[in-house]
N, C-alpha and C positions, 0 to 999 in steps of 0.2 A: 477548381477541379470539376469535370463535367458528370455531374448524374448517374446512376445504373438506369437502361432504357426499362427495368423494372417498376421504378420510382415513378419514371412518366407512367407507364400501363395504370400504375395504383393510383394515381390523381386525376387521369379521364375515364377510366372505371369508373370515380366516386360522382363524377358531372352528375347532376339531377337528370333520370331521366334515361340515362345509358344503360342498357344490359348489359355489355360485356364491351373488352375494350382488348384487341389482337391485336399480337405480335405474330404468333403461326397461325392465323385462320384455320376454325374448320371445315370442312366440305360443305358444310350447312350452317350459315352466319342467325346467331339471335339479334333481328333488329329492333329499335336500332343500335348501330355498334360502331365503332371506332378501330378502324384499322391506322397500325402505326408501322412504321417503315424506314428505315435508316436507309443514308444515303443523301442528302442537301451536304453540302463539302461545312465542314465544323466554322464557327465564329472563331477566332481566338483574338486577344486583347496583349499587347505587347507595353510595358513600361522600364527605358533603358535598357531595350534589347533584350527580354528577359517574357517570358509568357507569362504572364497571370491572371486569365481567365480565357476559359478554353468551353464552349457551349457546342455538343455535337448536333448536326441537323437533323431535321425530321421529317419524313413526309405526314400527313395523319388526314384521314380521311373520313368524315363524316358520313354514314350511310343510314338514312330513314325513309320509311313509308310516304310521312306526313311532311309535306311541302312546307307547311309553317312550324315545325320544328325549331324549339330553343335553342336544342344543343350545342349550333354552331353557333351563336351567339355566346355562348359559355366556355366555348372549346378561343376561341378571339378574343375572351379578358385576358387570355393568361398571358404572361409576358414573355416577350420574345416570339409572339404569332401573328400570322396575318392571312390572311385569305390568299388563295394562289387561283380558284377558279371552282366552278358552280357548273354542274351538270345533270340529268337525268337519264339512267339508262333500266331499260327492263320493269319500271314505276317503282323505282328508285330514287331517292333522290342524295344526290352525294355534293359533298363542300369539301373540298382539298385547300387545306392549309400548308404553310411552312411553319416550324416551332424551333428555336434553337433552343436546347433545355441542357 
């Protein structure tokens, strides 16, 4: 059974280092922060025709100041994540992940 997207918010919240970690962003983001984002099409696991494991996708987006930033490094232990792409906008610096959780 896959997750409440709750669940994830409350354990890239706890990353070292993260202020705050969105699902509805506010007009004015605490960085650095973590946005998360439904919508990667779900994992699911089939044995004898039958589903038993079902991981919904994630988009999750790292956004800090500072270039050398941990976070993404902590946000890529967790399982079922990987890097999707590395960008700079506004001296920002953002790492977009996939997570299937």
């Amino acid at each position: 059974m896959a997750r409440s997207q709750s669940d994830l918010q409350a354990i890239l919240a706890g990353l070292d280092g993260v202020n705050a970690a969105y699902i509805q962003p506010p007009t004015k983001l605490d960085y650095p922060c973590i946005m998360i984002e439904r919508g990667l099409p779900s994992s699911v696991s089939f044995a004898d025709n039958i589903k038993y494991l079902l991981k919904k996708g994630y988009t999750i987006t790292v956004m800090d100041r500072n270039p050398e930033s941990l976070i993404p490094d902590l946000v890529e232990e967790l399982p079922h994540c990987q890097v999707n792409q590395a960008f700079k906008t506004e001296g920002i610096n953002h790492t977009v992940f996939q997570l299937f959780f």
